[in-house]
Residue, then its C-alpha position, 0 to 999 in steps of 0.5 A: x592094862x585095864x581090861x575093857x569091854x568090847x561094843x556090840x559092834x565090834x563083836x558083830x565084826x567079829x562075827x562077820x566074815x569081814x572081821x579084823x584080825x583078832x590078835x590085833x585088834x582086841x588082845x593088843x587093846x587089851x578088850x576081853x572078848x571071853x575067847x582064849x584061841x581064834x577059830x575060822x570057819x571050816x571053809x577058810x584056809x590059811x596062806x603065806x606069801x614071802x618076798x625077800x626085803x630091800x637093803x634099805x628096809x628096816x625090817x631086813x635088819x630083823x628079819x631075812x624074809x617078809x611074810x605075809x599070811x592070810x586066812x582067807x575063805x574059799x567059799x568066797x575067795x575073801x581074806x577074812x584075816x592077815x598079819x606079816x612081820x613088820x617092824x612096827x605095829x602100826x605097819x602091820x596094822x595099816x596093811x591089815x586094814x587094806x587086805x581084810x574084807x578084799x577078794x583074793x582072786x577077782x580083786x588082786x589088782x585093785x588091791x596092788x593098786x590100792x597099795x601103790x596109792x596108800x601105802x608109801x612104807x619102804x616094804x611097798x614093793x616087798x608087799x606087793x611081791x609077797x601078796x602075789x605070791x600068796x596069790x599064786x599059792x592060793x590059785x594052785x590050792x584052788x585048781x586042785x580042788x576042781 
């Protein structure tokens, strides 16, 4: 694969607390950005929900458990990065794009809305049980830190 480099653009999305996943999107596509690990800001913590998949889903073919993970800031509630185990790359991708950038405690409903309106994979609904679980973890964390 040809190494590339990245646009001004993308290091300025790096560098925001909007960025994509790194793993994803620059290490998949080959682009060197000079980096070998990813580093998140001291403020962010790092979250798991899971949810068990349908019968009728591909991914319980490889897995028994959906995983959804995100980083996501404290300081302003907003998940900077995720990623979950999904069959394709694309699926992972497409979900990631819905997630990253989104508030995880005041936005919680807009995002399950905004996956029930674009994201028509068989893990819809997987999806959606796993985010509110990481959710739930994330408001505990939050409600012992008062």
């Amino acid at each position: 694969m040809m190494q590339t480099k990245p646009s001004q653009a993308l290091f300025d999305r790096l560098n925001s607390g909007l960025r994509v996943s790194i793993s994803s999107e620059f290490f998949r596509k080959g682009i060197d950005i000079g980096m070998s690990n990813v580093e998140y800001a001291p403020s962010t913590v790092f979250i798991t929900g899971q949810a068990k998949p349908s019968k009728e889903d591909a991914i319980s073919i490889l897995y028994s458990m959906f995983f959804l993970s995100m980083v996501v800031d404290k300081k302003t509630d907003i998940i900077v990065d995720a990623t979950c185990n999904t069959v394709r790359d694309m699926t992972g991708d497409f979900i990631l794009s819905m997630l990253v950038g989104q508030n995880l405690v005041t936005g919680i409903d807009d995002i399950v809305q905004h996956i029930r309106q674009r994201f028509f994979g068989l893990v819809q609904k997987t999806l959606i049980v796993a985010l509110k679980d990481a959710h739930n973890r994330y408001m505990i964390i939050k409600k012992n830190e008062i």
